[in-house]
DSSP file (Angstrom, degrees, kcal/mol; ACC not computed):
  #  RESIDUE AA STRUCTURE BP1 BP2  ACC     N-H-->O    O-->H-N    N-H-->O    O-->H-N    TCO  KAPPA ALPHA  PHI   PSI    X-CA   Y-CA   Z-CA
    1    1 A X              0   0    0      0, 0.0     2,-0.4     0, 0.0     0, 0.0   0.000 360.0 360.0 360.0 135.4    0.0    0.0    0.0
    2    2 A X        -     0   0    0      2,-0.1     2,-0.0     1,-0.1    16,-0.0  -0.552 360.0-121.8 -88.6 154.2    1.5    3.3   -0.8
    3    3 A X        -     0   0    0     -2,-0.4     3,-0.1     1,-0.1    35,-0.1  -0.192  28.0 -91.2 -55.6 155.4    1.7    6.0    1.8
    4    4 A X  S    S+     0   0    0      1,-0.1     2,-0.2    33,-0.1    37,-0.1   0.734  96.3  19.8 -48.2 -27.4    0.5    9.5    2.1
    5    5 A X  S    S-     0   0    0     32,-0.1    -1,-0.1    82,-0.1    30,-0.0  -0.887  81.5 -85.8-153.3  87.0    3.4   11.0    0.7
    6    6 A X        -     0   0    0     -2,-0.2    -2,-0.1    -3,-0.1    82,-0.0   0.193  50.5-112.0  65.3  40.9    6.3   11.1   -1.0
    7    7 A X        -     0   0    0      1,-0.2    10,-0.0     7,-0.1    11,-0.0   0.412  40.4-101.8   3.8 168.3    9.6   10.0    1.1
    8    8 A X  S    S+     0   0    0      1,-0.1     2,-0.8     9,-0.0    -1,-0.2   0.271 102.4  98.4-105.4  28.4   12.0   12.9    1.6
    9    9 A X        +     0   0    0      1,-0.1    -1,-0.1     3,-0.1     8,-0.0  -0.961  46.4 165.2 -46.3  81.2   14.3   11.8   -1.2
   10   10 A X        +     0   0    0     -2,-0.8    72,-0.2     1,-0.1    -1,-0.1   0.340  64.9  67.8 -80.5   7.5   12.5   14.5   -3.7
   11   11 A X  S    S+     0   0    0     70,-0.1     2,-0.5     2,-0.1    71,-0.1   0.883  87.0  79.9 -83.2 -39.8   15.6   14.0   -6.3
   12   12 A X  S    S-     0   0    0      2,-0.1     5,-0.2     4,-0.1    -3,-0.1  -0.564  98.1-106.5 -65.5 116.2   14.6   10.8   -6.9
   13   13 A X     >  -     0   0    0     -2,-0.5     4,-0.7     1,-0.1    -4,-0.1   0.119  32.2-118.6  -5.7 149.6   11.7   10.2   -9.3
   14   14 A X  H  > S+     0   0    0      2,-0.2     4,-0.7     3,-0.1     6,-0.2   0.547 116.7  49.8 -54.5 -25.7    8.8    9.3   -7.5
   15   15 A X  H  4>S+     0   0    0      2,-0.2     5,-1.5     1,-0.2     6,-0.9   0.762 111.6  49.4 -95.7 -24.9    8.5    5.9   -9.2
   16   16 A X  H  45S+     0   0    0      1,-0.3    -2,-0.2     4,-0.2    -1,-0.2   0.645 112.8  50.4 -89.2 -22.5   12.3    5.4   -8.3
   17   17 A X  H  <5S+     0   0    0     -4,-0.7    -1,-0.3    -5,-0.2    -2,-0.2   0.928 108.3  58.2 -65.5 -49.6   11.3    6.5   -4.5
   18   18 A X  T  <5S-     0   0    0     -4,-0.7    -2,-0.2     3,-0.1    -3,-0.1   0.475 117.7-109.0 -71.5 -23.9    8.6    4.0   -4.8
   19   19 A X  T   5S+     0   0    0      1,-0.0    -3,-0.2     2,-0.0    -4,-0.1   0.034  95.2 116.4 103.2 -36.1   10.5    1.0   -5.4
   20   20 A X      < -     0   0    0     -5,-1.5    -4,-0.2    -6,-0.2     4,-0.2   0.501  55.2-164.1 -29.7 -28.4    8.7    1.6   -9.0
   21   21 A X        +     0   0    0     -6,-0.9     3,-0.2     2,-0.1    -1,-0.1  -0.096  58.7  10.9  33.2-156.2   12.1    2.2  -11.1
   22   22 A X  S    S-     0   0    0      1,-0.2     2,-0.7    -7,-0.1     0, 0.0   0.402 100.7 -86.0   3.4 167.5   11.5    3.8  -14.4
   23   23 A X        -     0   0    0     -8,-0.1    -1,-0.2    -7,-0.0    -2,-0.1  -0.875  55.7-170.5 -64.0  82.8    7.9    5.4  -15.3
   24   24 A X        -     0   0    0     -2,-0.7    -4,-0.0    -3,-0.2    -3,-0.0  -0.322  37.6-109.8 -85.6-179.6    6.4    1.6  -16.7
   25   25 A X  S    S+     0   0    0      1,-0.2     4,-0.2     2,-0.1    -1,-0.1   0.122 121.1  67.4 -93.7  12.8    2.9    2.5  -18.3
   26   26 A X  S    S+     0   0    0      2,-0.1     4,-0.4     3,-0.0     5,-0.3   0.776  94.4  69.1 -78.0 -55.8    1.0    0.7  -15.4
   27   27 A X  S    S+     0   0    0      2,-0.2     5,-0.2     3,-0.1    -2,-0.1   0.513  79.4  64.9 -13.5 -24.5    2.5    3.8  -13.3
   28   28 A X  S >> S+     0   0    0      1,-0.2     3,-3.5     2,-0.2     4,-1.0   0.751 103.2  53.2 -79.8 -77.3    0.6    6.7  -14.6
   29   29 A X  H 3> S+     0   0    0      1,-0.3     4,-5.1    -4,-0.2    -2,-0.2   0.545 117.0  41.2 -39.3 -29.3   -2.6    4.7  -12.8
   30   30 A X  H 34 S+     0   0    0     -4,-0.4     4,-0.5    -2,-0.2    -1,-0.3   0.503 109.0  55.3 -81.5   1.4   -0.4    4.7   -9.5
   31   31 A X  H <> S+     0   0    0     -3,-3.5     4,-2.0    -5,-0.3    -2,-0.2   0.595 107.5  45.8-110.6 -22.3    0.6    7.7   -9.8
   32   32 A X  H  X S+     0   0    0     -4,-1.0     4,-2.1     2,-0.2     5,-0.4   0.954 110.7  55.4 -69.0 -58.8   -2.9    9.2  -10.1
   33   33 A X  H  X S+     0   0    0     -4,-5.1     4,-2.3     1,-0.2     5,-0.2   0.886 108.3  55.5 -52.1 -26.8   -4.2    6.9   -7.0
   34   34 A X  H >> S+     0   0    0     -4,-0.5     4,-1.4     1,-0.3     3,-0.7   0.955 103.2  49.9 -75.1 -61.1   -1.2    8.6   -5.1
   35   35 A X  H 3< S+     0   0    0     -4,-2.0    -1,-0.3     1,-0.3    -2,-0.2   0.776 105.8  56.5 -56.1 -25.2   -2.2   11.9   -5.7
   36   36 A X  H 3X S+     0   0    0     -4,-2.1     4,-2.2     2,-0.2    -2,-0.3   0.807 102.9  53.1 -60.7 -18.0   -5.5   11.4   -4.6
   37   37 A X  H <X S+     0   0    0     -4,-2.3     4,-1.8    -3,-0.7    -2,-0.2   0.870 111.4  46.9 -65.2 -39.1   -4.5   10.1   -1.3
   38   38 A X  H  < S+     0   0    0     -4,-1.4    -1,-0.2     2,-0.2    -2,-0.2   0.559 109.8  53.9 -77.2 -13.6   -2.6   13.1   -0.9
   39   39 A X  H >> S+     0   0    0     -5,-0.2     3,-5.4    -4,-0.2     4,-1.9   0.793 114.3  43.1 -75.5 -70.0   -5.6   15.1   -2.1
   40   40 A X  H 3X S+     0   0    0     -4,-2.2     4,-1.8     1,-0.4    -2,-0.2   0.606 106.2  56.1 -63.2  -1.0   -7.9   13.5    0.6
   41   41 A X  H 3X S+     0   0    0     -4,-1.8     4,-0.6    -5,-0.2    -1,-0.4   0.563 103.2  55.4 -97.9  18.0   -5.9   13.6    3.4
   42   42 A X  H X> S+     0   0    0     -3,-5.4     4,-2.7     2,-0.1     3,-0.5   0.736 113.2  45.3 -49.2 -44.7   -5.5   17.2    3.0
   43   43 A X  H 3< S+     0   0    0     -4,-1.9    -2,-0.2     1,-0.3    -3,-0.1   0.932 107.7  51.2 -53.1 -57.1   -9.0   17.2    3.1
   44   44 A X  H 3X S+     0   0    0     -4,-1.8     4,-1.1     1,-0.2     3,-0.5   0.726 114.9  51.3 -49.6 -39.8   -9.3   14.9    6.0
   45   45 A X  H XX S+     0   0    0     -4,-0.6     4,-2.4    -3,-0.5     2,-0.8   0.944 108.7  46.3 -45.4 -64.2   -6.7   17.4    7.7
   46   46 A X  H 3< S+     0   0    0     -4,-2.7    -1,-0.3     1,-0.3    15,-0.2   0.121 111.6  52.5 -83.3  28.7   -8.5   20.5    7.1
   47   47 A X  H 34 S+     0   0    0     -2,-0.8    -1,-0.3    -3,-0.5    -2,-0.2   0.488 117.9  37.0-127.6 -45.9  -11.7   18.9    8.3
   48   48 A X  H X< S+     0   0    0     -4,-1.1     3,-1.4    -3,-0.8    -2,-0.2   0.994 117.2  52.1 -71.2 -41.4  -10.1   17.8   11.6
   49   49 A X  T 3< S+     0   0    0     -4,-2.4    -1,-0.2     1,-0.3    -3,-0.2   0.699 116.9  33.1 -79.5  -2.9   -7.9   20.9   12.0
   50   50 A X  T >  S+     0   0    0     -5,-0.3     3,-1.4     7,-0.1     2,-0.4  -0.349  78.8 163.5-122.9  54.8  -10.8   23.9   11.5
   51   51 A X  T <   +     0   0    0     -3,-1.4     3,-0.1     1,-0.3    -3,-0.1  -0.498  69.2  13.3 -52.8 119.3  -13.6   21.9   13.2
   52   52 A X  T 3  S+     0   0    0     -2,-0.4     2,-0.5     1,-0.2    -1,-0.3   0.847 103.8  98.7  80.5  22.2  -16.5   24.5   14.1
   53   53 A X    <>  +     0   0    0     -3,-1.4     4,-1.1     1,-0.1    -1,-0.2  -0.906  45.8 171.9-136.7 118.2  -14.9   27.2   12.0
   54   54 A X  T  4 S+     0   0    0     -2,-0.5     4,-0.2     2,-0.2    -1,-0.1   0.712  81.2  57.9 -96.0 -24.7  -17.1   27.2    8.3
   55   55 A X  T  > S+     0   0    0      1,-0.2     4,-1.2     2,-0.2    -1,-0.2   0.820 112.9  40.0 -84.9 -19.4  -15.6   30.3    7.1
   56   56 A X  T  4 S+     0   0    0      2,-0.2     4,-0.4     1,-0.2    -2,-0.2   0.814 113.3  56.1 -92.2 -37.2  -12.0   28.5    7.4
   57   57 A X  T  < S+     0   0    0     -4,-1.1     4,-0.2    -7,-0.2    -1,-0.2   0.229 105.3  50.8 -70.4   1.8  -13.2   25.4    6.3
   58   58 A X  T  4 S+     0   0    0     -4,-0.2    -2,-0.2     2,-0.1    -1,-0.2   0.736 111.0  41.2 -97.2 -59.8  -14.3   26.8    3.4
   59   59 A X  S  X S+     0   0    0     -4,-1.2     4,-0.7     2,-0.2    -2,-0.2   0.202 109.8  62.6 -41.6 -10.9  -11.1   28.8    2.2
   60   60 A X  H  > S+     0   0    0     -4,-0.4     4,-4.1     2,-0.2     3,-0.5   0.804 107.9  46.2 -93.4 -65.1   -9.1   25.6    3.3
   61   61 A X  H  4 S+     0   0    0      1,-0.3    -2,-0.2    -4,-0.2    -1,-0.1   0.329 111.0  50.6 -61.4  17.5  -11.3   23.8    0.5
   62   62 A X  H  > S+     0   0    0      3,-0.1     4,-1.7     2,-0.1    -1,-0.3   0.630 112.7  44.1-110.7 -48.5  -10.8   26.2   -2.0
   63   63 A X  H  X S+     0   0    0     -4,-0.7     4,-2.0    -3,-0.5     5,-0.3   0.915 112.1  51.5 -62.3 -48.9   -7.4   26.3   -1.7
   64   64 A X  H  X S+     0   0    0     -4,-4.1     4,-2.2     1,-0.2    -1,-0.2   0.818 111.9  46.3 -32.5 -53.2   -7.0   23.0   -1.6
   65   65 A X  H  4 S+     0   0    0     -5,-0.3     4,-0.3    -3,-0.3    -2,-0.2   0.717 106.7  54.9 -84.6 -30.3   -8.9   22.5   -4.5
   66   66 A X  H  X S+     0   0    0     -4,-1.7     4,-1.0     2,-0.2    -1,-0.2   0.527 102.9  56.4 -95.7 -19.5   -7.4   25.0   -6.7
   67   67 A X  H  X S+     0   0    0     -4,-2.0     4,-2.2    -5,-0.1     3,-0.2   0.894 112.8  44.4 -50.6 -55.3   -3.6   23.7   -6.2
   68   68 A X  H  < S+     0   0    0     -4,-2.2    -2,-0.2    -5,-0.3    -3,-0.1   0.912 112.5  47.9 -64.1 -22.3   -4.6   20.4   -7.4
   69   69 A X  H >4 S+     0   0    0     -4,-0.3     3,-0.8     1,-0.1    -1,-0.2   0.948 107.8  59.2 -81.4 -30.0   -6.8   21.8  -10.5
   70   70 A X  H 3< S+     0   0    0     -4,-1.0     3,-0.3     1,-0.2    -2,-0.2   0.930 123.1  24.9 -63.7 -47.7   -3.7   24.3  -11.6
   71   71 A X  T 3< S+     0   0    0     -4,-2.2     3,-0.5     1,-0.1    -1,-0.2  -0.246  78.5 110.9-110.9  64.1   -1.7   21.1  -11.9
   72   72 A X  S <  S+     0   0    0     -3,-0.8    -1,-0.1     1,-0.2    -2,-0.1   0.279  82.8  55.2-111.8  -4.1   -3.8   18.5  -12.6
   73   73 A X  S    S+     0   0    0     -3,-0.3     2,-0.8    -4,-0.1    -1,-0.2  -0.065  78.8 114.3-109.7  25.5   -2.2   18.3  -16.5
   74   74 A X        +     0   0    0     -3,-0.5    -3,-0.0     1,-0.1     0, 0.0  -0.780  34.3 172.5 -81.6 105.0    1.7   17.9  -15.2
   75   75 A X        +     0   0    0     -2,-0.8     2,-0.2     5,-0.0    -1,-0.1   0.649  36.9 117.4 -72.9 -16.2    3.1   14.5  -16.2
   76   76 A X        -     0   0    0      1,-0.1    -2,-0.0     3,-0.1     0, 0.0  -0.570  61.9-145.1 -64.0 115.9    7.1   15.0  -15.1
   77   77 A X  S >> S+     0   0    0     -2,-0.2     3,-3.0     2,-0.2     4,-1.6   0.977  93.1  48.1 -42.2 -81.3    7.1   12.2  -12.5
   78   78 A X  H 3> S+     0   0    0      1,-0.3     4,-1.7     2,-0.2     5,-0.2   0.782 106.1  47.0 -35.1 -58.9    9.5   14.6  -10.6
   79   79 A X  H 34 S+     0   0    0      1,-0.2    -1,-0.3     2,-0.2    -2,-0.2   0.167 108.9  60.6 -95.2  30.5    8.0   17.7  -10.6
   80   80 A X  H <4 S+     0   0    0     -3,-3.0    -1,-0.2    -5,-0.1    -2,-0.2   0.809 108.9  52.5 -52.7 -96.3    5.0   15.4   -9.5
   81   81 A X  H >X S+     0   0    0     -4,-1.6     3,-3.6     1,-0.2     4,-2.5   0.724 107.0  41.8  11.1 -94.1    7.3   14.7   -6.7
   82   82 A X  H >X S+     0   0    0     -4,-1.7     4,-2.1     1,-0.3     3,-1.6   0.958 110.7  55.1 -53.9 -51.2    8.2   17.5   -5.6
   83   83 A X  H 3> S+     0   0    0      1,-0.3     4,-1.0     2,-0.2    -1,-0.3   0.779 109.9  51.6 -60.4 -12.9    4.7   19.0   -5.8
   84   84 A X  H <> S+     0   0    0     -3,-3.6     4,-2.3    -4,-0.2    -1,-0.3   0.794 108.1  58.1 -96.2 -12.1    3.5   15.9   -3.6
   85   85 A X  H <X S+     0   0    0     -4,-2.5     4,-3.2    -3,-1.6    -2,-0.2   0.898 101.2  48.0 -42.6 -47.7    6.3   17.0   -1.3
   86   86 A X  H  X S+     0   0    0     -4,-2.1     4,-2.8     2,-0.2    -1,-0.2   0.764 108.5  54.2 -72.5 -34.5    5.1   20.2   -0.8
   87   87 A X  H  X S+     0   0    0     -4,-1.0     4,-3.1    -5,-0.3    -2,-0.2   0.993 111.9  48.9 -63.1 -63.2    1.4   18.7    0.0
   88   88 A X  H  X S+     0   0    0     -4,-2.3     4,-1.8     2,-0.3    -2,-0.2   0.855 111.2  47.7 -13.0 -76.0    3.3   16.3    2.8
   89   89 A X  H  X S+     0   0    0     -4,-3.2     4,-3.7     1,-0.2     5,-0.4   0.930 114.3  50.5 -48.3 -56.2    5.2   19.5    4.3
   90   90 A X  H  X S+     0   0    0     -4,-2.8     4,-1.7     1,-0.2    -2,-0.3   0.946 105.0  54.4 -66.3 -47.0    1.6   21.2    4.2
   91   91 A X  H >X S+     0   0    0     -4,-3.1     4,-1.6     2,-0.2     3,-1.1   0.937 111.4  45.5 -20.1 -82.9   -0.1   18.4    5.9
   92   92 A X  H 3X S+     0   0    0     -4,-1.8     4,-2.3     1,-0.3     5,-0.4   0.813 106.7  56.6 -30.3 -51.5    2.4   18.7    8.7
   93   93 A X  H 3< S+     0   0    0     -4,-3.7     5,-0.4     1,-0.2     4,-0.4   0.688 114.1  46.0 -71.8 -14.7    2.3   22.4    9.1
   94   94 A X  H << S+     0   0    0     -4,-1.7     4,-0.5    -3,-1.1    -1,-0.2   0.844 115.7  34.2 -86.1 -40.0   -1.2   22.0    9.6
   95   95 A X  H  < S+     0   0    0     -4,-1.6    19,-0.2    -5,-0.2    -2,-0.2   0.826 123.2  42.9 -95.8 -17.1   -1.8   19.7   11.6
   96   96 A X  S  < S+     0   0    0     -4,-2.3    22,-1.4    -5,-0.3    -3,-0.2   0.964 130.9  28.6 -67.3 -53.2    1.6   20.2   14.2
   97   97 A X  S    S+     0   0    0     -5,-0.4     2,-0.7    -4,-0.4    -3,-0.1   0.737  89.0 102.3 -77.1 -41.4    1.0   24.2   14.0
   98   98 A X        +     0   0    0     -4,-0.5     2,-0.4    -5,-0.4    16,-0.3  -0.472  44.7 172.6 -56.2 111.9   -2.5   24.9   13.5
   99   99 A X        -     0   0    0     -2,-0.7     2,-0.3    14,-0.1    14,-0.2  -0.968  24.6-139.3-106.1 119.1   -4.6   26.2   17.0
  100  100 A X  E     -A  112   0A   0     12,-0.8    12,-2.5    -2,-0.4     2,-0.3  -0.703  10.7-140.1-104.4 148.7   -7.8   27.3   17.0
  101  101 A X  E     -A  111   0A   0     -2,-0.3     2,-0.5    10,-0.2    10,-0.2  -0.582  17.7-176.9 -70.1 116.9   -8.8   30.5   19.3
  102  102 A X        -     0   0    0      8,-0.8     2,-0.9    -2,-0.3     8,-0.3  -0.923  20.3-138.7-124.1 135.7  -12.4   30.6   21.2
  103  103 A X        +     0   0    0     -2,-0.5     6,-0.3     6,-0.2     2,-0.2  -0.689  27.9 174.6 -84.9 132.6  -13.4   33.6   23.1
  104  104 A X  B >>  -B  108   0B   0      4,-1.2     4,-2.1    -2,-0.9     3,-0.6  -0.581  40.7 -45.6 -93.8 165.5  -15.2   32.8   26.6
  105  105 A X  G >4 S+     0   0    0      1,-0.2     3,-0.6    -2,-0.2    -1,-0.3   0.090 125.2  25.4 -25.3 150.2  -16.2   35.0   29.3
  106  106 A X  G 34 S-     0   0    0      1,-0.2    -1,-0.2    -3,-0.1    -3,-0.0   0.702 128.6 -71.8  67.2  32.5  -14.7   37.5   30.6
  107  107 A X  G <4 S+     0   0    0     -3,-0.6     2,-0.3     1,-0.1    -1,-0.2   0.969  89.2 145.8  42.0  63.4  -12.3   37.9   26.8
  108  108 A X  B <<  -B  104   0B   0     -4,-2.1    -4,-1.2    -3,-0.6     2,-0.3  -0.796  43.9-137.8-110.3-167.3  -10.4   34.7   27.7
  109  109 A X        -     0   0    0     -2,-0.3     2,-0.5    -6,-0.3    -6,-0.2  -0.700   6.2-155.8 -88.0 137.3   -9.2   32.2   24.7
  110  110 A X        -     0   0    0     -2,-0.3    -8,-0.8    -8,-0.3     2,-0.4  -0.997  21.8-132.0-119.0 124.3   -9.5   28.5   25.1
  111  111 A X  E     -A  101   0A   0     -2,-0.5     2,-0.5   -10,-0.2   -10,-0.2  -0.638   4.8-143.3 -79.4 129.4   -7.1   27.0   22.9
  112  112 A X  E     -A  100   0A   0    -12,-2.5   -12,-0.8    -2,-0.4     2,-0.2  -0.662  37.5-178.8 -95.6  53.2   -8.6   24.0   20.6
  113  113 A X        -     0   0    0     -2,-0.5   -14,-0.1   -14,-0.2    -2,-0.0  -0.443  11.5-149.9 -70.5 132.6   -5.3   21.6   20.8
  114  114 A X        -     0   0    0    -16,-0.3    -1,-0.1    -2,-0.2   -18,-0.0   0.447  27.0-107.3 -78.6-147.8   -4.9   18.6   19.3
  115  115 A X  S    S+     0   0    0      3,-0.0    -1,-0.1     0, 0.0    -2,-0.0   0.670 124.6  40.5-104.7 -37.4   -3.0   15.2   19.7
  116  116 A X  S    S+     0   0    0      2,-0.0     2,-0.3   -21,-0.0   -21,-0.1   0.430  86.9 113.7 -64.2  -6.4   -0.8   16.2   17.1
  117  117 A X        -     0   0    0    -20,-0.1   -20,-0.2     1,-0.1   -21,-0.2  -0.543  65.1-129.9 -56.3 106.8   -0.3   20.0   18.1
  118  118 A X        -     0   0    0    -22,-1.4     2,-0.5    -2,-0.3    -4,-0.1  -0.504  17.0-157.9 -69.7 160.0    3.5   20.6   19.2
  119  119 A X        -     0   0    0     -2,-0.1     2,-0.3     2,-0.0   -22,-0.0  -0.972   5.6-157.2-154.5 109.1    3.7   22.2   22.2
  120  120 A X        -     0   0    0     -2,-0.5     2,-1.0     1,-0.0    -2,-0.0  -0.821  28.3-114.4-100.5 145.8    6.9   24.0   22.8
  121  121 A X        -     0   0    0     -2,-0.3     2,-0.4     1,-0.0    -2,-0.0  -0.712  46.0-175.6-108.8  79.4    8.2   24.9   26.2
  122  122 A X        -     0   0    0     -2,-1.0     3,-0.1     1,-0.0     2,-0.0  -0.806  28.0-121.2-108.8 119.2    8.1   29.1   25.8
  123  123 A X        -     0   0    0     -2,-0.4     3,-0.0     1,-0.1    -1,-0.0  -0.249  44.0-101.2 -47.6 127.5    9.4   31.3   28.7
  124  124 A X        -     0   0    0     -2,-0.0    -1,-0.1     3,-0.0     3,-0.1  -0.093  35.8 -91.0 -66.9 171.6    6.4   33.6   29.9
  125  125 A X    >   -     0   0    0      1,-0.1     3,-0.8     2,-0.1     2,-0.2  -0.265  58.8 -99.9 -60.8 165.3    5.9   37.0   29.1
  126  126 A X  T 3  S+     0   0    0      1,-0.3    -1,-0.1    -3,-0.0     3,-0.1  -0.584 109.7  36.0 -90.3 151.8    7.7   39.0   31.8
  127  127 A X  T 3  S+     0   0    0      1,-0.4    -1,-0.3    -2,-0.2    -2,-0.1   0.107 103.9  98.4  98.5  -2.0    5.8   40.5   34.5
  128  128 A X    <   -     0   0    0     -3,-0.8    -1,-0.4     2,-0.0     2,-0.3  -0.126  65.6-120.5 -77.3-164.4    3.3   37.1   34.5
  129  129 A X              0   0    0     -3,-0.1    -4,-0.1    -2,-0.0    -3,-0.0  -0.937 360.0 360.0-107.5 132.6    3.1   34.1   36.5
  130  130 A X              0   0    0     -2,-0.3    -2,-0.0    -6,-0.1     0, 0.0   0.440 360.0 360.0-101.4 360.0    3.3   30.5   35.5
């Protein structure tokens, strides 16, 4: 079964990443299912990571949708690659980075975090309390 993504060997061909060698003419069909897996789990991302927010979840599926239709007539295996690289990376930055805001009473935040959310160790602001 292939994987979401791409390895991070992008100089190699995709096919040549793959185990695949060469581009055989069975390939283009794998090479399609493989970019839809990497379309729907963006999707699946952007569904978990703006839950409750329709105006973001909306613009996420526009964006989404409008990478993949701008190159949706590229055949270079590589610059395939790369481009499913770039989906990978964005996956990650979304789901590691991404926090969503809600105001409560009294103008506080509650922070949406996820299981995937990094959570870095940050000194506090001076003049707080921890």
């Amino acid at each position: 079964m292939l994987g979401p993504c791409p390895s991070e060997s992008t100089d190699l061909s995709l096919f040549a990443a793959l185990g695949l060698g060469s581009l055989p003419l069975f390939a283009r069909g794998a090479l399609s299912l493989f970019v839809m897996k990497c379309f729907k789990t963006l999707h699946r991302t952007r569904l978990e990571v703006f839950d409750g927010d329709s105006l973001a979840l909306a613009e996420a599926r526009k964006r989404i949708n409008s990478e993949f239709s701008q190159n949706k007539n590229e055949t270079d295996p590589d610059k395939i690659a790369d481009m499913l690289k770039v989906a990978e990376d964005v996956n990650k930055l979304l789901r590691e980075t991404v926090v969503q805001g809600v105001v409560k009473e009294d103008n506080k935040i509650e922070l949406k975090i996820t299981k995937d959310t990094i959570l870095l160790d940050t000194p506090p602001f001076p003049g707080t309390k921890r």
